[in-house]
C-alpha atoms as an extended CHARMM CRD file, in Angstrom:
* protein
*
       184  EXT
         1         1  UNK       CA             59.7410000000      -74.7850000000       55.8940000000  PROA      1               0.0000000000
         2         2  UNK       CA             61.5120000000      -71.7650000000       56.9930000000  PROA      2               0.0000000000
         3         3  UNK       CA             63.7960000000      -72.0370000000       60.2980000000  PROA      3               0.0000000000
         4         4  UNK       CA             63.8960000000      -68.6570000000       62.4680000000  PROA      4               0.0000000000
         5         5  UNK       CA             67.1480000000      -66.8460000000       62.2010000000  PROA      5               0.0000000000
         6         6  UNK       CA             67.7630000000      -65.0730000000       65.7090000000  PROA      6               0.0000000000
         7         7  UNK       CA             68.1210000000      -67.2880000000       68.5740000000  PROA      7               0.0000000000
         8         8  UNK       CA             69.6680000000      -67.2090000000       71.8260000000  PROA      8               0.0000000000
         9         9  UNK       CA             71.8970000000      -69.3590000000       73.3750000000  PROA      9               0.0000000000
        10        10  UNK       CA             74.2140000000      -70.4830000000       75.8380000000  PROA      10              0.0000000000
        11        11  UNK       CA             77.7210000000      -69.6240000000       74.9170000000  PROA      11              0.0000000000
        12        12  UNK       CA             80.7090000000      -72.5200000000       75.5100000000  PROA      12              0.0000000000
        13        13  UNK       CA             84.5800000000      -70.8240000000       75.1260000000  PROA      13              0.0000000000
        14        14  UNK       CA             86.9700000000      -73.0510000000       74.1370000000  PROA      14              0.0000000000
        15        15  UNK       CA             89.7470000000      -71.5070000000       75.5900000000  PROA      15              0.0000000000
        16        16  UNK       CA             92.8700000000      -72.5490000000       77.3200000000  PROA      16              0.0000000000
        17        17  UNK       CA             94.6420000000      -70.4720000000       79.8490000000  PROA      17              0.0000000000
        18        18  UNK       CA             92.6020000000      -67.2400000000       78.8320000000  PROA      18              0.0000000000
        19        19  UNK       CA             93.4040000000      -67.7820000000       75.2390000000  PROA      19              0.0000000000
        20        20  UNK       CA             91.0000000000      -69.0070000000       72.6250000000  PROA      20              0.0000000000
        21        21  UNK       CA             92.3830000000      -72.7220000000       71.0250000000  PROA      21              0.0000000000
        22        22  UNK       CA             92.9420000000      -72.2970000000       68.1770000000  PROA      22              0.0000000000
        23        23  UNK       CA             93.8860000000      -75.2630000000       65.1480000000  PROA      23              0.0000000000
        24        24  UNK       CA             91.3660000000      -77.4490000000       66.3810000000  PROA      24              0.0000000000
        25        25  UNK       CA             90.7420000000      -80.0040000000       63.8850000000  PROA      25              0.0000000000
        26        26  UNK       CA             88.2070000000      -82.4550000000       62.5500000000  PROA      26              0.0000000000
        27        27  UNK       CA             90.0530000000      -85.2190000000       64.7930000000  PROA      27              0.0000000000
        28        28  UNK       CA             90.1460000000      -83.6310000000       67.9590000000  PROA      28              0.0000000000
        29        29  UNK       CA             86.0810000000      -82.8560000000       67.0990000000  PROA      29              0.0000000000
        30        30  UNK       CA             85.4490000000      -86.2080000000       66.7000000000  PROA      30              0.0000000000
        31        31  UNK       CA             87.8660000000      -88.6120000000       66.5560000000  PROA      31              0.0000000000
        32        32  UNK       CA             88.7610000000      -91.2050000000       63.9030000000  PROA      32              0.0000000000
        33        33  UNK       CA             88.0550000000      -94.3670000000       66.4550000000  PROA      33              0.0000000000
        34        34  UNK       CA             84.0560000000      -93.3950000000       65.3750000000  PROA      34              0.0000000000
        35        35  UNK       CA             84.2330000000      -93.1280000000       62.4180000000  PROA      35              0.0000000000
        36        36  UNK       CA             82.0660000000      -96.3190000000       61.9880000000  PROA      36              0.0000000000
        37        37  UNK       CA             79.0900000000      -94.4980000000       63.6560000000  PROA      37              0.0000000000
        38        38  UNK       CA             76.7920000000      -93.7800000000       60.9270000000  PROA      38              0.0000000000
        39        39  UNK       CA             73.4990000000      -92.9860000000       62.7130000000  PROA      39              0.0000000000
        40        40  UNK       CA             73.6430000000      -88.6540000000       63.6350000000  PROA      40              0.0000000000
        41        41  UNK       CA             71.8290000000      -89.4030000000       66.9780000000  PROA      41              0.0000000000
        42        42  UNK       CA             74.8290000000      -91.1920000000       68.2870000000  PROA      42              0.0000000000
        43        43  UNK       CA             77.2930000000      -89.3360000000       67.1350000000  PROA      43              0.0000000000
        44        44  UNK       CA             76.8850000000      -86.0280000000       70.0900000000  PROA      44              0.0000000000
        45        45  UNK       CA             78.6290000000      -88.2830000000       72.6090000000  PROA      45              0.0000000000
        46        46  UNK       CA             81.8010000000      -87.6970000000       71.0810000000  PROA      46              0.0000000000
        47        47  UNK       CA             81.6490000000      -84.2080000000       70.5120000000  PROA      47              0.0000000000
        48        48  UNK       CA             85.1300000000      -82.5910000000       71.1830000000  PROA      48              0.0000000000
        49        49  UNK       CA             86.5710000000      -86.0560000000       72.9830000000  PROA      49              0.0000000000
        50        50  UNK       CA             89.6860000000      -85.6710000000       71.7600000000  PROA      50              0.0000000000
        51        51  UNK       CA             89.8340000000      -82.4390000000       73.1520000000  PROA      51              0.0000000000
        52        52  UNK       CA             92.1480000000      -81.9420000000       76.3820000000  PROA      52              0.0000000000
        53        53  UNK       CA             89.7280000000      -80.7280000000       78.4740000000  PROA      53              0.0000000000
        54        54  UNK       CA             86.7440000000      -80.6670000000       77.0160000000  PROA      54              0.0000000000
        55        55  UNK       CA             85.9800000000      -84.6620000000       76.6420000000  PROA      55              0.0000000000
        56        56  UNK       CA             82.9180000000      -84.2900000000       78.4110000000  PROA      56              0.0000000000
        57        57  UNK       CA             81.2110000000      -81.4830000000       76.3620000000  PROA      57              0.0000000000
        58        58  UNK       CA             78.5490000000      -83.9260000000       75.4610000000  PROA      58              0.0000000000
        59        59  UNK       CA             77.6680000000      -84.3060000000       78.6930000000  PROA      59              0.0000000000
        60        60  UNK       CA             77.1060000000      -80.6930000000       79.2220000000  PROA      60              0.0000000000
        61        61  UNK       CA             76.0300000000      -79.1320000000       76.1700000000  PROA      61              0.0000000000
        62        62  UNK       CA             71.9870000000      -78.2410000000       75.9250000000  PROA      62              0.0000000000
        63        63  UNK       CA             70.1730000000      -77.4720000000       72.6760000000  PROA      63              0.0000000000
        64        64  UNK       CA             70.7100000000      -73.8160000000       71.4550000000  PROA      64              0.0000000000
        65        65  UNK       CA             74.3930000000      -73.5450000000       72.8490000000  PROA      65              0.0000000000
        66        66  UNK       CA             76.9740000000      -72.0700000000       70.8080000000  PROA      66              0.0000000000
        67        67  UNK       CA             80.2800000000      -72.6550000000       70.4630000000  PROA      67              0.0000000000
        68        68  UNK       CA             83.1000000000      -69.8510000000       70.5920000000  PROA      68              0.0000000000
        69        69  UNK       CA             86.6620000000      -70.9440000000       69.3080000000  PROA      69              0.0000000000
        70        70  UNK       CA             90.1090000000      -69.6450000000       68.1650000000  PROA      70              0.0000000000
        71        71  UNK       CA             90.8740000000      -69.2210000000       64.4370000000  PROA      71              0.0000000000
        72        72  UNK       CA             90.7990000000      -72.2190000000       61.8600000000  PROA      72              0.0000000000
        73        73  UNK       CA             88.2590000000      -74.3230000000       64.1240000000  PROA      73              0.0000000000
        74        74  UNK       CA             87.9440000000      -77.9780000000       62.0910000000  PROA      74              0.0000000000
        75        75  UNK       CA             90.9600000000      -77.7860000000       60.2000000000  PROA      75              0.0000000000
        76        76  UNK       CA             91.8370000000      -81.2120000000       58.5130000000  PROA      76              0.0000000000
        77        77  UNK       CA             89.9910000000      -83.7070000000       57.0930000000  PROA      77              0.0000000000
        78        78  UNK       CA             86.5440000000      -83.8590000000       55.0020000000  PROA      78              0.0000000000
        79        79  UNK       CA             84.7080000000      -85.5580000000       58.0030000000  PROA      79              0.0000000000
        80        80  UNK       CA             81.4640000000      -84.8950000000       58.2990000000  PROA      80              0.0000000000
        81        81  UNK       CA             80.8180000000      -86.2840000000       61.5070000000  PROA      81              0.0000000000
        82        82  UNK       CA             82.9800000000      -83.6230000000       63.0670000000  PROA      82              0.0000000000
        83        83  UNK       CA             79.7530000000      -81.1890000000       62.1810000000  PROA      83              0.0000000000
        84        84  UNK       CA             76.9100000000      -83.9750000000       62.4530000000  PROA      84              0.0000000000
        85        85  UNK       CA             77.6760000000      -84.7110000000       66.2010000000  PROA      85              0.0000000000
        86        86  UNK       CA             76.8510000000      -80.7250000000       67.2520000000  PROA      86              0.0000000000
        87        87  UNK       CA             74.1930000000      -81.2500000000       65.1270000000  PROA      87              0.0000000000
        88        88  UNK       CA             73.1280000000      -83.7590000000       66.8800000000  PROA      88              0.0000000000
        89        89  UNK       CA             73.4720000000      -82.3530000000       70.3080000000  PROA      89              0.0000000000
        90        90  UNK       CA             71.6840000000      -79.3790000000       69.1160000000  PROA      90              0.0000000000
        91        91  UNK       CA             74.4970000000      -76.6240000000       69.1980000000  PROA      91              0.0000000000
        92        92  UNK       CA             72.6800000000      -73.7200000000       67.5850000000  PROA      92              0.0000000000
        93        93  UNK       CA             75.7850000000      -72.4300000000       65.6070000000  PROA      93              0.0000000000
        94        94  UNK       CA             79.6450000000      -72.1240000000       66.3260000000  PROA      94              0.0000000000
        95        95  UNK       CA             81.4740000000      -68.5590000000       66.2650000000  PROA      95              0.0000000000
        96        96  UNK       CA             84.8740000000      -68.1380000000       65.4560000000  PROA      96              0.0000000000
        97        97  UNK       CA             87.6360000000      -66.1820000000       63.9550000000  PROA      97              0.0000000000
        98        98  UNK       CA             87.8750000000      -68.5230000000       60.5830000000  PROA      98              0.0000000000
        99        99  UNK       CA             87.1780000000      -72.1050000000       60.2160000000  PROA      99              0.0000000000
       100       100  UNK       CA             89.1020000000      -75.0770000000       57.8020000000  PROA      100             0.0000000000
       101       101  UNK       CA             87.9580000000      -74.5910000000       53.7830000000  PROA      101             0.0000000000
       102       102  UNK       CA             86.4920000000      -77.9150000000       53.8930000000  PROA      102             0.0000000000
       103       103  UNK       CA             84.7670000000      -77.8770000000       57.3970000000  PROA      103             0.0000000000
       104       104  UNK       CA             82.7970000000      -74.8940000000       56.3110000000  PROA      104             0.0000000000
       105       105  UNK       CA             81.7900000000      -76.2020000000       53.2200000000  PROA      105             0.0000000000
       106       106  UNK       CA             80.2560000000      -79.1470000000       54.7530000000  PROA      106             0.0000000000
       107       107  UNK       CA             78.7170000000      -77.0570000000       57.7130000000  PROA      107             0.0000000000
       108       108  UNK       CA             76.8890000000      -74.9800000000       54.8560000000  PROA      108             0.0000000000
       109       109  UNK       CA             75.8790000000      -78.1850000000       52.7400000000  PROA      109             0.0000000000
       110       110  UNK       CA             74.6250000000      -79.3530000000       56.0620000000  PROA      110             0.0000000000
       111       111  UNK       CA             72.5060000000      -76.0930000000       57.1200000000  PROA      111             0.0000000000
       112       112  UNK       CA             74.3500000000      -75.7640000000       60.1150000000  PROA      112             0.0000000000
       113       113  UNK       CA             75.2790000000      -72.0690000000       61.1270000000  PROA      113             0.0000000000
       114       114  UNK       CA             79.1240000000      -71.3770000000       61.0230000000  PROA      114             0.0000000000
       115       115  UNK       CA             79.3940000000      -67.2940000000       61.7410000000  PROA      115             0.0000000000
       116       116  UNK       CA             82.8600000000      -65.8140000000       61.3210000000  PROA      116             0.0000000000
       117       117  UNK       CA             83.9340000000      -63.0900000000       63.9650000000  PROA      117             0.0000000000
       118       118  UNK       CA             87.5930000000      -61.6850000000       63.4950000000  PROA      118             0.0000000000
       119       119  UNK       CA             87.4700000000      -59.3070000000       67.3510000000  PROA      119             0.0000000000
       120       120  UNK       CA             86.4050000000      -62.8380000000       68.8900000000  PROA      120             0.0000000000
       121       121  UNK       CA             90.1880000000      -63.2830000000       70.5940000000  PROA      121             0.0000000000
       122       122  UNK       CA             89.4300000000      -59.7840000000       71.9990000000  PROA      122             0.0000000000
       123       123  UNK       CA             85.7460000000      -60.0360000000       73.0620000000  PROA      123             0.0000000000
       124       124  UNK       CA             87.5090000000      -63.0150000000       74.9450000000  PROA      124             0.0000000000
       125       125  UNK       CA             90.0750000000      -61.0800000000       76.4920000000  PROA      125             0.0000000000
       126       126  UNK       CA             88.3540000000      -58.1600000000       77.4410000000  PROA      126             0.0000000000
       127       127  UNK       CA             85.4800000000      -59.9200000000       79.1240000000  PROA      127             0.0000000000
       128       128  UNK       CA             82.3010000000      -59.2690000000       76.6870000000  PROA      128             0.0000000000
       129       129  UNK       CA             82.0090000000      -62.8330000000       76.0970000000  PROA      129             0.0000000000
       130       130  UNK       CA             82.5680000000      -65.5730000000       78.9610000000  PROA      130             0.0000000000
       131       131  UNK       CA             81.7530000000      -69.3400000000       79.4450000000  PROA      131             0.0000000000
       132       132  UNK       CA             78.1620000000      -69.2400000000       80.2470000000  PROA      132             0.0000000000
       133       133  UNK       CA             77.2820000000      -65.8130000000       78.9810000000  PROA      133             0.0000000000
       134       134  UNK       CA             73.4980000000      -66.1990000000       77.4500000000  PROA      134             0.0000000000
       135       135  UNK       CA             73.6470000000      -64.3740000000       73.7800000000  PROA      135             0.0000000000
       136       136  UNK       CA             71.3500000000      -63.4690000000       71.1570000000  PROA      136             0.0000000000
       137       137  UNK       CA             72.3780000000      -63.7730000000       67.1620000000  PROA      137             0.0000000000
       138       138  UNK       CA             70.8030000000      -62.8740000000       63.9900000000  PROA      138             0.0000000000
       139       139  UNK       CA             72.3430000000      -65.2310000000       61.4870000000  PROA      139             0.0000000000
       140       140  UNK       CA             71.4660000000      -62.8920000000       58.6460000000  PROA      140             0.0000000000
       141       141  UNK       CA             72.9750000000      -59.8080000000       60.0280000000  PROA      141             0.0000000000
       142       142  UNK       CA             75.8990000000      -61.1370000000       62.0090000000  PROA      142             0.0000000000
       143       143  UNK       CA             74.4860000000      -58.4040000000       64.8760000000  PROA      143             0.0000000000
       144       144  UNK       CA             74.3960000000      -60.2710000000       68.2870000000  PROA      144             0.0000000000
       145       145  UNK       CA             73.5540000000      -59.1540000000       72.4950000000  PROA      145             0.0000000000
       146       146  UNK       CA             75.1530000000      -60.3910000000       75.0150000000  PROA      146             0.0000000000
       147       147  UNK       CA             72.0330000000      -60.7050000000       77.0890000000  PROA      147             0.0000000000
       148       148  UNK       CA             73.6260000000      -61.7330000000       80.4440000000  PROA      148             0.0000000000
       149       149  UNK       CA             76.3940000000      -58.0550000000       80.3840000000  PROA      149             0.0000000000
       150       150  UNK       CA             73.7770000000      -56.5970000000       77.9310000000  PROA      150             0.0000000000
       151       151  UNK       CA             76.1990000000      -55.8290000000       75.4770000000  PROA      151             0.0000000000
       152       152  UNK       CA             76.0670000000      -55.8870000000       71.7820000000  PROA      152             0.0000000000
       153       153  UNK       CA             78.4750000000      -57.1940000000       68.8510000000  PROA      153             0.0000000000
       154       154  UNK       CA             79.2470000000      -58.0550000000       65.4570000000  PROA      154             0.0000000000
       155       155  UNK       CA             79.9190000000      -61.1350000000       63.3130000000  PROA      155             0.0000000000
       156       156  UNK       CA             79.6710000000      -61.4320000000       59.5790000000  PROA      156             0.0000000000
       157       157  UNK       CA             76.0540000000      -62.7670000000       58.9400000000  PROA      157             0.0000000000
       158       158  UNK       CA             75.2500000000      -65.3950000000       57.0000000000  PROA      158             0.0000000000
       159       159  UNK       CA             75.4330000000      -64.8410000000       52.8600000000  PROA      159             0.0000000000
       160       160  UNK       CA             71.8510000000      -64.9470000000       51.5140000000  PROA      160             0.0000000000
       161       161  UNK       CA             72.4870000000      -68.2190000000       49.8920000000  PROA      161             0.0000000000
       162       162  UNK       CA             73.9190000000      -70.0810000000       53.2920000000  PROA      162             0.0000000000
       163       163  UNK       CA             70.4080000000      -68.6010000000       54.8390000000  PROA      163             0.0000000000
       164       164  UNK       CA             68.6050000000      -70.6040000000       52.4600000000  PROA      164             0.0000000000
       165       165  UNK       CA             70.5730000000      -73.6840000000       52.9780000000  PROA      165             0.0000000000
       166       166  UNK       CA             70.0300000000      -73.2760000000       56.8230000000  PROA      166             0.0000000000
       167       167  UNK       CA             66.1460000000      -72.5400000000       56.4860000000  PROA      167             0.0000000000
       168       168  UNK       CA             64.9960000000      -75.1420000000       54.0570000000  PROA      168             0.0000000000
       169       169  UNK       CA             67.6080000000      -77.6490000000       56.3490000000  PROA      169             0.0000000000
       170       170  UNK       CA             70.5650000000      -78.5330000000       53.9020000000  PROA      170             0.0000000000
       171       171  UNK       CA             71.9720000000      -77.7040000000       50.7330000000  PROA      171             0.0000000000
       172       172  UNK       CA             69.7180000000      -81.3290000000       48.9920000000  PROA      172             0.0000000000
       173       173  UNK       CA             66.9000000000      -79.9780000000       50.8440000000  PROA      173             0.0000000000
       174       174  UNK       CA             67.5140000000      -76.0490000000       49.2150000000  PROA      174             0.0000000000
       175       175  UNK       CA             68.2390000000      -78.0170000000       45.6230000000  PROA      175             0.0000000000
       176       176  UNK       CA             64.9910000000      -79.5120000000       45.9750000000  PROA      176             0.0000000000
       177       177  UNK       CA             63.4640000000      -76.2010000000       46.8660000000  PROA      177             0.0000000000
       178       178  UNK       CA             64.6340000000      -74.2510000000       43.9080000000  PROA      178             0.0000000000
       179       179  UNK       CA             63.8930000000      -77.0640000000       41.5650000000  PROA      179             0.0000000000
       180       180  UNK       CA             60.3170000000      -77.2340000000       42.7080000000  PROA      180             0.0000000000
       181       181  UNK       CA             60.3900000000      -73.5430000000       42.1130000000  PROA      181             0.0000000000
       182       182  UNK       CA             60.8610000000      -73.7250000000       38.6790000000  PROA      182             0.0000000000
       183       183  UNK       CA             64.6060000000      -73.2800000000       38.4690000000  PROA      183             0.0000000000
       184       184  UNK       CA             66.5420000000      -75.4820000000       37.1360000000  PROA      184             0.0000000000
């Protein structure tokens, strides 16, 4: 079953004092005191609480917002749970500069849409993108409108392969895809 690939969406800044945060790791994401959670539904609530600032994201976040953070967002550790809990808020996808190796990796097994924008800092500081603004993103292109200023801009899209994971809804999901294909 094929997911669409443009949506719109509420966009969330993490920013502090103007300035995009930047470094934010797996533990400020979702911290290590849930780790014992395994069920995805409850996992939202804890979405950024470790955070300054932003504890109560959970509490405000909507299905089809996205995320906008500084460079390396989700450095650290291999936890999962630090990508299962937007999941399970329904963020549509998270923007940023560049994100931690690992943290990618498992937002790709996952089929959840990770888009890399290097001018982010700058669409920041110059206004085209603020708390609130409503955008529009085609994950295979990277192209994206900020439909509240009605201005465009870029991100790297998603490679054809990380499209496929995200349609068919993980990377197991994709295996069993190609495999049923014929490909082995």
């Amino acid at each position: 079953m094929s997911k669409d690939t443009v949506f719109s969406g509420r966009v969330w800044v993490l920013a502090e004092g103007g300035h995009l945060i930047e470094d934010i790791d797996t533990d400020q994401i979702y911290h290590n005191a849930h780790l014992h959670i395994t069920d995805i539904g409850e996992m939202g609530q804890y979405a950024l609480g470790n955070l300054k600032g932003w504890e109560d994201f959970f509490s405000m976040a909507e299905p089809g917002d996205i995320l906008a953070a500084g460079r390396n967002f989700g450095a650290g550790s291999s936890r999962q749970q630090a990508v299962d809990c937007f999941r399970a808020l329904g963020v549509a996808a998270i923007l940023a500069p560049s994100f931690g190796a690992i943290y990618f990796r498992n937002a790709v097994n996952s089929g959840f849409p990770l888009l890399r924008c290097l001018e982010l800092s700058d669409w920041i500081q110059d206004g085209t993108l603020e708390n609130g603004d409503r955008i529009e993103i085609d994950l295979r292109t990277g192209k994206g409108k900020n439909i509240t200023k009605g201005s465009v801009f870029e991100t790297e899209g998603m490679s054809r392969v990380q499209v496929a994971v995200y349609e068919t809804g993980g990377l197991f999901a994709y295996g069993k895809a190609i495999e049923s294909d014929g490909v082995k």
